[in-house]
N, C-alpha and C positions, 0 to 999 in steps of 0.2 A: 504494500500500500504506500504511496506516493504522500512525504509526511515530510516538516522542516524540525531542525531545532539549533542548540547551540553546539558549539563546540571550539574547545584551547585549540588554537594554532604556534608553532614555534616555527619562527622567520631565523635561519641561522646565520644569514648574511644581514641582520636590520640586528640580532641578539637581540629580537622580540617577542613575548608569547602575548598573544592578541587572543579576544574571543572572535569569533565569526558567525555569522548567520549561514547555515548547509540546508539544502534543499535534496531532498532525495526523490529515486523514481522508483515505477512500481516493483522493483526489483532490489528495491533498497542499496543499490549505487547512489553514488553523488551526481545531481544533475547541476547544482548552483552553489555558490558565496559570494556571501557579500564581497565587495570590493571595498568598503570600510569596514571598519572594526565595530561591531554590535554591540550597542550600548541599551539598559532597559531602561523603558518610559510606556508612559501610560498616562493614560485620560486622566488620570482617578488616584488617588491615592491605593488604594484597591487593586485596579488595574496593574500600577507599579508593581505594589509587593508581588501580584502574579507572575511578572515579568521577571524580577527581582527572581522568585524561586525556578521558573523554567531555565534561567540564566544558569542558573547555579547546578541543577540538577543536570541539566546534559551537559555541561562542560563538567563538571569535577567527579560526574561517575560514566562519565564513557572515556576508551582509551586519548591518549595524547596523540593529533593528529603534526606533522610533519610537514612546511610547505614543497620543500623539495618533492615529496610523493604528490604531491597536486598539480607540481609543476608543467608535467607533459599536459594533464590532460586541459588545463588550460590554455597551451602555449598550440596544444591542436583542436581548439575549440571545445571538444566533448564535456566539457566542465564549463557554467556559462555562468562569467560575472558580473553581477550584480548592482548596480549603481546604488538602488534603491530597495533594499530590503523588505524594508516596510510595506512598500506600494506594492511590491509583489507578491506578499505575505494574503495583503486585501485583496490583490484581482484575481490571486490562483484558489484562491478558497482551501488551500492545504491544512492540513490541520498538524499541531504541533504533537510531538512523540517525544518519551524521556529516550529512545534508540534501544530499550531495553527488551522488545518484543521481539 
């Protein structure tokens, strides 16, 4: 099932670990990321903290992902980057996953 969430990136040429926004296909491959670093916000105070815990729960309980492994499939399209996370988050209607299923 075709689902987004977060996840730690480590940049070894920038010696940055960044969160991202990952978009997965129905096949649970990586189909997107953001192209800025995923920060949580919300409407609402409410809305935050929700953001706040999905933030937290797929990045610090799924493996530590690697930009170098990303690198191909970006540099060949098959990974597609993301200007705008958010707006895509609204138009794809995806639903979010902690990746643990």
């Amino acid at each position: 099932m075709a689902h987004w969430n977060f996840r730690i990136v480590n940049n070894e040429e920038t010696e940055t670990w960044t969160t991202r926004f990952f978009a997965y296909d129905d096949n649970g491959e990586i189909a997107a990321i953001s192209k800025t670093v995923a920060s949580p916000r919300g409407d609402s105070r409410d809305a935050l903290l929700e953001d706040l815990d999905r933030l937290t729960q797929a990045t610090f309980d799924q493996p530590l992902l690697w930009h170098r492994d990303l690198a191909d499939g970006l540099a060949n399209e098959e990974i597609m980057e993301l200007p705008n996370y958010r707006q895509f988050i609204h138009d794809s209607k995806l639903e979010w996953s902690d990746g643990k299923e």
